[in-house]
FIRO-396351 format. One line per field, with one value per residue (C-alpha): residue number from 1; residue in one letter; x, y, z. Coordinates in pm, 1 decimal, decimal comma. Each point is the difference from the previous one (the first is absolute). Example, Ala and Ser with C-alpha at 12.3 -4.5 7.8 and 13.67 -1.06 7.14 Angstrom:
<rs>
i = 1; 2
aa = a; s
x = 1230,0; 137,0
y = -450,0; 344,0
z = 780,0; -66,0
</rs>
This chain:
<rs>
i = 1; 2; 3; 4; 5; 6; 7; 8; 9; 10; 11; 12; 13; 14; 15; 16; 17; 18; 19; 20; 21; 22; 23; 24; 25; 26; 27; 28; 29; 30; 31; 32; 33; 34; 35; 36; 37; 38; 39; 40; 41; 42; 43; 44; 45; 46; 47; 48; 49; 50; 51; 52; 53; 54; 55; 56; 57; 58; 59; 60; 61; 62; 63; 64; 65; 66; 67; 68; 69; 70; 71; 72; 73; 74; 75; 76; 77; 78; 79
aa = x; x; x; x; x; x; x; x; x; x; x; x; x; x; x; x; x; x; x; x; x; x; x; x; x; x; x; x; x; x; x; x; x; x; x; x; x; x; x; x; x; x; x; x; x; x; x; x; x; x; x; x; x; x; x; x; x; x; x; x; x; x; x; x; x; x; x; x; x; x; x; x; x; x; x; x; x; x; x
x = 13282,5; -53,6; 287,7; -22,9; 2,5; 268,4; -39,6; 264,2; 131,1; 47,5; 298,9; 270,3; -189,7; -105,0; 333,0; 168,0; -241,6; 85,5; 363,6; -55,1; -208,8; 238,8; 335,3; -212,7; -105,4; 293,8; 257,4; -210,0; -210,0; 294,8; 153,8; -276,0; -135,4; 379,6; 231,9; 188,4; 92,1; 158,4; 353,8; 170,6; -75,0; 221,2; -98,1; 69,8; -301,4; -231,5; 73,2; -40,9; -288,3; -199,5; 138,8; -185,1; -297,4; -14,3; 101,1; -310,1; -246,4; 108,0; -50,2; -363,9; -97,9; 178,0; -181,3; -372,5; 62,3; 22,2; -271,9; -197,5; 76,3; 243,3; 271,4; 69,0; 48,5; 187,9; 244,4; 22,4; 68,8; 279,7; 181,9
y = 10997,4; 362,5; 224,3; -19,4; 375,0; 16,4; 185,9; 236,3; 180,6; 367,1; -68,9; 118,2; 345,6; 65,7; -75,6; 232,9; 283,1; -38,7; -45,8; 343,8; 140,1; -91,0; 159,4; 317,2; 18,5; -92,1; 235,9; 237,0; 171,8; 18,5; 185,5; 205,2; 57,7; 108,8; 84,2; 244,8; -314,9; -164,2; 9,3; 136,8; -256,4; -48,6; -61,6; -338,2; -47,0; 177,9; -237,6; -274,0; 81,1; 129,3; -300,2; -260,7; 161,6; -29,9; -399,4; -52,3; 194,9; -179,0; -325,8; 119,7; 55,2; -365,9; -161,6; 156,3; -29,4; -390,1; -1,1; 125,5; -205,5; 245,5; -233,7; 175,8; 325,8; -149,8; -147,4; 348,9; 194,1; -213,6; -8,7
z = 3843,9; 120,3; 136,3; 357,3; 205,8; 249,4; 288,6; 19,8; 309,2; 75,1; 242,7; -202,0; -79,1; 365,3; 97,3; -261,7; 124,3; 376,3; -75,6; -156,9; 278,1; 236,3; -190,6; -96,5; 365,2; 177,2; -200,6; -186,4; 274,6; 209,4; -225,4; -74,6; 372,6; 136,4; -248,4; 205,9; 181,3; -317,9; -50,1; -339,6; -224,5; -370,0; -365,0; 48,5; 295,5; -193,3; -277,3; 190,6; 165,2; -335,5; -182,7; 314,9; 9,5; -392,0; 36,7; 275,8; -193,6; -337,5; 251,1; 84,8; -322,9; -151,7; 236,1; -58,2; -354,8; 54,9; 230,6; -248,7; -260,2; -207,4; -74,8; -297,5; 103,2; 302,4; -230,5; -195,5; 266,3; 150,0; -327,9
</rs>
């Protein structure tokens, strides 16, 4: 009997992207557009907020790679 195709669903991808969108967009251009209005911010903020962008663009790319069928290099990368 022959493999059958699944049909596989882009949700997870499209949602990592928007997710992405929306935290680039909602904290990166305001810090970008006014940052005379920004208050002193410490080493540990800009830690954080380097380390979460990191974590939703690693998310992005996790999630293409299985939408494309790179389960291998999906599995390399998050080792």
């Amino acid at each position: 009997m022959a493999a059958q195709k699944t049909k596989r669903t882009s949700f997870f991808f499209y949602y990592a992207c928007i997710i992405l969108l929306t935290v680039v967009g909602g904290f990166g251009f305001h810090a970008l557009l006014k940052p005379s209005n920004l208050p002193p911010v410490s080493s540990a903020v800009i830690f954080h907020a380097i380390f979460m962008f990191a974590w939703y663009v690693l998310f992005a790319i996790q999630s293409g790679l299985i939408k494309n069928r790179r389960s291998d290099l999906h599995m390399r990368l998050g080792k």
